[in-house]
ZADRENBA-452625 format. One record per residue (C-alpha): residue number from 1; residue in three letters; x, z, y negated. Coordinates in nm, 4 decimals, always signed. Example, Ala and Ser with C-alpha at 12.3 -4.5 7.8 and 13.67 -1.06 7.14 Angstrom:
R  torlo  seza        px        pz        py
R      1   ALA   +1.2300   +0.7800   +0.4500
R      2   SER   +1.3670   +0.7140   +0.1060
This chain:
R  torlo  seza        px        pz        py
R      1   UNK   -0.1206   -4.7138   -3.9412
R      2   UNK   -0.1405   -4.3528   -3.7518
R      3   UNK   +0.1133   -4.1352   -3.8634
R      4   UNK   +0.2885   -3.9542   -3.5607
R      5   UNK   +0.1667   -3.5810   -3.5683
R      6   UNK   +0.4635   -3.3561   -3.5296
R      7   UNK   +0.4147   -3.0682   -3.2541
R      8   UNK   +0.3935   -2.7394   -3.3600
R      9   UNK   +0.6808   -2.4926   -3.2615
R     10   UNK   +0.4894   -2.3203   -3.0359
R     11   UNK   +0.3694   -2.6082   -2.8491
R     12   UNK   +0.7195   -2.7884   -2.8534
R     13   UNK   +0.8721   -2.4599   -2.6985
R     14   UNK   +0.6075   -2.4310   -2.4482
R     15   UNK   +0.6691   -2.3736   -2.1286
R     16   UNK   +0.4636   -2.4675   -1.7902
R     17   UNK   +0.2692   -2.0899   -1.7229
R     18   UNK   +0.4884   -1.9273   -1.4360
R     19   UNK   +0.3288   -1.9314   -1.1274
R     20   UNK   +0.1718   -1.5709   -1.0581
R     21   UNK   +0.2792   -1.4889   -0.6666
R     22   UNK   +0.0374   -1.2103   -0.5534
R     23   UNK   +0.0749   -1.0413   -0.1813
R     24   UNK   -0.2117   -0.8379   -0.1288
R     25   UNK   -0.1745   -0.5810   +0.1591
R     26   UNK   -0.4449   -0.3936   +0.3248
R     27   UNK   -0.3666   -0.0226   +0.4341
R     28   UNK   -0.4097   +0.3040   +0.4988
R     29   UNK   -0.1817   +0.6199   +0.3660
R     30   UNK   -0.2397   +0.7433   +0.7211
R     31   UNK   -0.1100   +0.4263   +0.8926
R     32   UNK   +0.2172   +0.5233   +1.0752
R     33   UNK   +0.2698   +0.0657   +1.1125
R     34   UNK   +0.1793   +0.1065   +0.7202
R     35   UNK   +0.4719   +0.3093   +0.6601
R     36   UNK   +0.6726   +0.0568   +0.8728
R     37   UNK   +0.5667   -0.1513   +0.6438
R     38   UNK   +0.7024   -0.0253   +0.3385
R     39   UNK   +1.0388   -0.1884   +0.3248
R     40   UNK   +0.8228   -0.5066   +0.3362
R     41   UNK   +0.6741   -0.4237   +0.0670
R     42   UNK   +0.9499   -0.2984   -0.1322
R     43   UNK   +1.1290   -0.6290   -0.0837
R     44   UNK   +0.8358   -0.8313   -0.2019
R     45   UNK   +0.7947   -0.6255   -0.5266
R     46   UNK   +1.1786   -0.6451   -0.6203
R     47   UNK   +1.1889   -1.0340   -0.5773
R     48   UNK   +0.8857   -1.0606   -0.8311
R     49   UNK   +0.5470   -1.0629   -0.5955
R     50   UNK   +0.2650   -0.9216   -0.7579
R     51   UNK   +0.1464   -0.6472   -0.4713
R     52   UNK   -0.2085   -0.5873   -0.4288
R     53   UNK   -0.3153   -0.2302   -0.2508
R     54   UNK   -0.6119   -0.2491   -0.0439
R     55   UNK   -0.6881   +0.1127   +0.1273
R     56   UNK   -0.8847   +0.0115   +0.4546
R     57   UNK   -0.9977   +0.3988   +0.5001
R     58   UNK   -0.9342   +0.4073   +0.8389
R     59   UNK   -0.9693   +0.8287   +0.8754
R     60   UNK   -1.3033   +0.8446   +0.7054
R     61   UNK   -1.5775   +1.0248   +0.7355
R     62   UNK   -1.6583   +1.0437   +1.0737
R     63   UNK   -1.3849   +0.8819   +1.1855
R     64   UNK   -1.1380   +1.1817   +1.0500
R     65   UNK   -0.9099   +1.3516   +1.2881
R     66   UNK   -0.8105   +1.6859   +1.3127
R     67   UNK   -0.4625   +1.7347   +1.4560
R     68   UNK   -0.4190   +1.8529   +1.8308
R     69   UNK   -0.2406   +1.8277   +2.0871
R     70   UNK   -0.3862   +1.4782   +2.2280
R     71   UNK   -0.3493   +1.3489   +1.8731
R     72   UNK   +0.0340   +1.4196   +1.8828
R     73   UNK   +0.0903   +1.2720   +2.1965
R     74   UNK   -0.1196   +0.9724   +2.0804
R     75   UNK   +0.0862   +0.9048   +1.7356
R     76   UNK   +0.4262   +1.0032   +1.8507
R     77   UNK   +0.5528   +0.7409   +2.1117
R     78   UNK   +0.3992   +0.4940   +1.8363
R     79   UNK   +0.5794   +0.7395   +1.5334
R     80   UNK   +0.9188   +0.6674   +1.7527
R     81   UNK   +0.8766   +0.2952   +1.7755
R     82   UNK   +0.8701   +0.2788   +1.4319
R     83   UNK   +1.1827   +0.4699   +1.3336
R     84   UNK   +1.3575   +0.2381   +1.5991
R     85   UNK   +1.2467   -0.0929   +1.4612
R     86   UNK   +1.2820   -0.0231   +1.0801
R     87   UNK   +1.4900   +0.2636   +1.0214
R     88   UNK   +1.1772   +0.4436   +0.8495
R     89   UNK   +1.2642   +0.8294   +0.8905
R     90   UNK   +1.0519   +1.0907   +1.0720
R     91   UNK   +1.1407   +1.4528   +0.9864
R     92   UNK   +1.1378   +1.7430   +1.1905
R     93   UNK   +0.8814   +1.9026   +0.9743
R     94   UNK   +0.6396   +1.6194   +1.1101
R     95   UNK   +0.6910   +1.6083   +1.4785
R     96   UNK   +0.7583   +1.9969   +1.4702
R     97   UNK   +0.5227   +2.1198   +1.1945
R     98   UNK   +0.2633   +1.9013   +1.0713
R     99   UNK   +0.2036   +1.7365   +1.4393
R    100   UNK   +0.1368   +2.0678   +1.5533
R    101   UNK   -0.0602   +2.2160   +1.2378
R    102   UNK   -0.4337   +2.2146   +1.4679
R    103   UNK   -0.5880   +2.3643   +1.1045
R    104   UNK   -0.4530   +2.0248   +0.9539
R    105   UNK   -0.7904   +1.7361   +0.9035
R    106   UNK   -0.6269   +1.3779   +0.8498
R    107   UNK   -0.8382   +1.2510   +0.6159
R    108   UNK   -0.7476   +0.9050   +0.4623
R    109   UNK   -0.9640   +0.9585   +0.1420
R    110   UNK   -0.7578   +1.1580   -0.0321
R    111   UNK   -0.4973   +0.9915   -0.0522
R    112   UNK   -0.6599   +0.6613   -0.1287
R    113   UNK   -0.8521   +0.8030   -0.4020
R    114   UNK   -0.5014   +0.9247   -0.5576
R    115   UNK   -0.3787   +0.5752   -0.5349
R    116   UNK   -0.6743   +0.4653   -0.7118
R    117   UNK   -0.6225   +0.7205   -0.9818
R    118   UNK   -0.1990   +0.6078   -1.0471
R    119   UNK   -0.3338   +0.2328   -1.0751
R    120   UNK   -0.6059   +0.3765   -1.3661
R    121   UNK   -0.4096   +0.5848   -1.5316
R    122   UNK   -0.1166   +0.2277   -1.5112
R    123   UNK   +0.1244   +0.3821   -1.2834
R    124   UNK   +0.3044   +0.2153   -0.9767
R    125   UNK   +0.0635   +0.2678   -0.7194
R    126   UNK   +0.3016   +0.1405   -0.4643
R    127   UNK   +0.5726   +0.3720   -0.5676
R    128   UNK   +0.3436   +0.6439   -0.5301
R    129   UNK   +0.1972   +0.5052   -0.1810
R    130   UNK   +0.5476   +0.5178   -0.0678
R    131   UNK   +0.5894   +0.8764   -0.1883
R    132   UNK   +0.3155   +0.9759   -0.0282
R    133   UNK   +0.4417   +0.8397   +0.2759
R    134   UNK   +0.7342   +1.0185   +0.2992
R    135   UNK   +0.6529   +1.3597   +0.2144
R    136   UNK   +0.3995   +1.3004   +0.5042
R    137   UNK   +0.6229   +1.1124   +0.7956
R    138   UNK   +0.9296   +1.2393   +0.6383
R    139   UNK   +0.8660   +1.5831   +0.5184
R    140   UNK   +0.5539   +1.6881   +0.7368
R    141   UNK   +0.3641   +1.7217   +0.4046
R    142   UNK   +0.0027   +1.6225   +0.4725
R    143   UNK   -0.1083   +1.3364   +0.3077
R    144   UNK   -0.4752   +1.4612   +0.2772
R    145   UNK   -0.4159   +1.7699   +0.0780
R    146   UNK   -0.5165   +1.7347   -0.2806
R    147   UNK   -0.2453   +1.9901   -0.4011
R    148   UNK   +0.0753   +1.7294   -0.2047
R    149   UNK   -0.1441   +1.4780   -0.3783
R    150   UNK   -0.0761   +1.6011   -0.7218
R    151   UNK   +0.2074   +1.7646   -0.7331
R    152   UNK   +0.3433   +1.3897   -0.5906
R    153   UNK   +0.1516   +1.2213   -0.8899
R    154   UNK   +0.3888   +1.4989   -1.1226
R    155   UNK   +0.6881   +1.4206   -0.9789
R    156   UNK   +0.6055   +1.0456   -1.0866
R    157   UNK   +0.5724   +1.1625   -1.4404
R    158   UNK   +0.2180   +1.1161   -1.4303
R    159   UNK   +0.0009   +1.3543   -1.6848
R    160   UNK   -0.1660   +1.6131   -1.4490
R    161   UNK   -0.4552   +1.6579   -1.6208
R    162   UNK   -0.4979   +1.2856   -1.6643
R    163   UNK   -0.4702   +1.2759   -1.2717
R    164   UNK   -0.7045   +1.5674   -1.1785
R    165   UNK   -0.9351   +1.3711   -1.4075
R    166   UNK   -0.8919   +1.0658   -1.2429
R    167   UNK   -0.8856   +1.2017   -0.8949
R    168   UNK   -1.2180   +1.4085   -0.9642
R    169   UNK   -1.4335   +1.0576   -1.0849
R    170   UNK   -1.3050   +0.8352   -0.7905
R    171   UNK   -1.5776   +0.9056   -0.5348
R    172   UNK   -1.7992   +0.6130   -0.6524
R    173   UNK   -1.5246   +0.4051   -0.6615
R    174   UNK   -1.3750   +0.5381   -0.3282
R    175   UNK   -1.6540   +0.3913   -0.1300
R    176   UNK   -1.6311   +0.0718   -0.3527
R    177   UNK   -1.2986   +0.0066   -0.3089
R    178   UNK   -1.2949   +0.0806   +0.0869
R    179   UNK   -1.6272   -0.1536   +0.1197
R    180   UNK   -1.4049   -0.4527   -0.0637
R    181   UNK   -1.0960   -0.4054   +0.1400
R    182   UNK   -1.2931   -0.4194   +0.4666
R    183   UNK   -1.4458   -0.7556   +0.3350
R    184   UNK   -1.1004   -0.8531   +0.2368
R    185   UNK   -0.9997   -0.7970   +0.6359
R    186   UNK   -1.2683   -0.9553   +0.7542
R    187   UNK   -1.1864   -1.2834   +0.5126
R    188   UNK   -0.8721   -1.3219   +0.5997
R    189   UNK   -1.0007   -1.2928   +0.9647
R    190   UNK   -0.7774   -0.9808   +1.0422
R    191   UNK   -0.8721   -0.6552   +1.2258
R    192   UNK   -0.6021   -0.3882   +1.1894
R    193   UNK   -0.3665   -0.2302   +0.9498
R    194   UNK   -0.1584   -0.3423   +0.7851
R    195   UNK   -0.2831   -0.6907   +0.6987
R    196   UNK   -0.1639   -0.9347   +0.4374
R    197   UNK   -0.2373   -1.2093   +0.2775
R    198   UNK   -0.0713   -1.4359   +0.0184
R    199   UNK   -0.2915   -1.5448   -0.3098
R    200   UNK   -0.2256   -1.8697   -0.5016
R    201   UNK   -0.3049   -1.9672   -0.8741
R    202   UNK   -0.6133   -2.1156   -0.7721
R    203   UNK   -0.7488   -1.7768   -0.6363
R    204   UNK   -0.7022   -1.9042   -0.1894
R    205   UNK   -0.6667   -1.6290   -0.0187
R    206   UNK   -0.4057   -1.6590   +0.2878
R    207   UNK   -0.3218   -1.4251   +0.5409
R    208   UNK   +0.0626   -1.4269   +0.6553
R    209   UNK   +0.1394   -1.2048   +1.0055
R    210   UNK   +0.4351   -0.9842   +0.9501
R    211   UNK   +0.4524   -0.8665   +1.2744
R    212   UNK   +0.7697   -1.0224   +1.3822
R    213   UNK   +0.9423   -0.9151   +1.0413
R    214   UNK   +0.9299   -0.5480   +1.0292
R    215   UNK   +1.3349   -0.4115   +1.0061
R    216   UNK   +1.4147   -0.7370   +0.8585
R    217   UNK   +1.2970   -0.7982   +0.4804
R    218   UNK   +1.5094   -1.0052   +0.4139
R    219   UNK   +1.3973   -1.2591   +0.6434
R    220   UNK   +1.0667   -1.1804   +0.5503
R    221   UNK   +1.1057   -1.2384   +0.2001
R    222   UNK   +1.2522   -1.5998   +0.2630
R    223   UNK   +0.9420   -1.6654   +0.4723
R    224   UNK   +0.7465   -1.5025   +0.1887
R    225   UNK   +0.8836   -1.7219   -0.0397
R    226   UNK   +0.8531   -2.0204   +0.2034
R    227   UNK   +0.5200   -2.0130   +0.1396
R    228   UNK   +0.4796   -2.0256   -0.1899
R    229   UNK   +0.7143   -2.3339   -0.2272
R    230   UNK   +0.5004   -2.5273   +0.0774
């Protein structure tokens, strides 16, 4: 006769693995729709998502842009929009100062290389996005100068050093990174920023338009979650 084997605690206690919910989003520090994405964001990380940062580079290389006055009539009526639909703010040091700063270079690998050096160094990369964000929009503090860059990392409680380290190695990985995000657009058969996508336990790979959600995460987080119960 087979004597019944009794389980072990741990595998009496045992619990079915949670369910890891992962949103990655594809952007650019430069972005203004980015920024109006941030509340987005935010929501998604306080219910529990796992968020994903994926810096397109969209003002690199040649494609930088050095403020003028075209420029500023370009991003402003767009700028405006934003602060409309999602209550994002806009500072008078950005429409008055930085927008009219002509010695000012956008450059959107800076700041993506800093992001990539708060996620080494196992900081909150989308905290510090979202810093960024506003000292830029918010503050008129250019998100393309390396001193904003780490003085924002500081005020995280990141190690400076450890940044400037980090910050100095991240060329390689710059490119990299930027090279995978594109691909990442271009799976999820999306063209402009931001883009998302949802991720299951099986590794699919979903995008999910937010378009019709910015100024409202809360409805976007029950469709968020709507999708992962489906």
């Amino acid at each position: 006769m087979t004597t019944p084997t009794t389980p072990s605690a741990s595998t009496a206690n045992s619990t079915p693995a949670a369910k890891v919910r992962t949103l990655h989003a594809i952007i650019d520090p430069l972005c203004g729709w980015c920024y109006a994405a941030a509340p987005l964001l935010d929501a998604a990380a306080k219910a529990g998502f796992t968020i994903k940062l994926h810096g397109g580079g969209m003002l690199t290389g040649p494609r930088r842009k050095q403020i003028d006055a075209n420029w500023r009539d370009y991003v402003m009526p767009h700028d405006l929009r934003i602060g409309e639909l999602t209550g994002q703010p806009f500072g008078e040091n950005y429409f008055d100062g930085l927008l009219r700063d002509t010695t000012v270079v956008l450059d959107s690998a800076p700041p993506i290389k800093a992001m990539l050096a708060v996620d080494a160094m196992g900081g909150d990369s989308l905290a510090y996005l979202h810093s960024v964000q506003l000292a830029h929009y918010r503050d008129g503090h250019s998100a393309s100068d390396e001193g904003n860059l780490a003085s924002l990392a500081a005020e995280l409680g990141l190690d400076p050093i450890s940044f400037a380290q980090h910050y100095a190695q991240g060329d390689d990985k710059l490119y990299e990174h930027i090279v995978e995000s594109r691909a990442l657009l271009n799976l999820i058969g999306a063209q402009g920023f931001p883009s998302m996508a949802i991720e299951d336990n099986d590794g699919n790979i979903t995008a999910i338009n937010i378009n019709r959600f910015y100024g409202q995460p809360a409805q976007w987080l029950s469709h968020l979650e709507a999708q992962f119960e489906s």
